[in-house]
Every structure is written in structure tokens, then in C-alpha cells.
C-alpha positions, 0 to 999 in steps of 0.5 A: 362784023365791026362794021355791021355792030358800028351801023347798028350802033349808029342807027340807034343813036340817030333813031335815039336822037330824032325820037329826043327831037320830037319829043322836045318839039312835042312838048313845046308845041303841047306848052304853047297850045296850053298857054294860048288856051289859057289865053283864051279862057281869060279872055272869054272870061273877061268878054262874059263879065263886059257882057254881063255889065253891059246888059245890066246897065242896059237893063237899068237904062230900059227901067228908066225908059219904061218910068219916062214914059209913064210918067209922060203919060 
């Protein structure tokens, strides 16, 4: 009868254990994927503000190709 209440109790605590485990690796996994979508994000965000400059002075430099060549003719 002991012995069956010293199973009983150690297969709780084990369950207990492993159930803590993955629950800590879990959340670790959870703050990494959080983190390196924040990662992402900032670096879509500075990818779209390069764009966005570039195609600025790419139209400006389309401007001044467009006088040229009225003026030429």
C-alpha cells in the first residue's frame, strides 16, 4: 500500500517536472520567435524607407533626364 502511494507520488512529481520543463522551453521558444519578428519588422521597416528614398531621388533624377533632353531639342 506504501509503495503504491510512493508511485503515485513520484509519477506526479515526474509529470509534475516534465510539464515545468516544457513549459520553460515553451515560453523560450515563444520570446526568441517574438524577438526575431521584431527583428523583422524593423528591418522590413528600414528596407521600405531605403526603398522609398531611392525612388525619390529616382524620380528626381527622371525629372532632370526629361528637361535634358528638351532643352536639347
Amino acid at each position: 500500500m506504501v509503495g503504491k502511494k510512493l508511485d503515485v507520488a513520484s509519477s506526479f512529481l515526474r509529470d509534475r517536472f516534465f510539464f515545468s520543463l516544457l513549459l520553460i522551453l515553451f515560453s523560450i521558444i515563444t520570446v526568441a520567435c517574438e524577438s526575431s519578428f521584431e527583428n523583422f519588422d524593423k528591418n522590413l521597416l528600414e528596407k521600405k524607407k531605403e526603398l522609398e528614398e531611392f525612388n525619390e531621388k529616382s524620380n528626381i533624377r527622371k525629372e532632370e533626364i526629361i528637361n535634358s533632353q528638351n532643352e536639347n531639342n
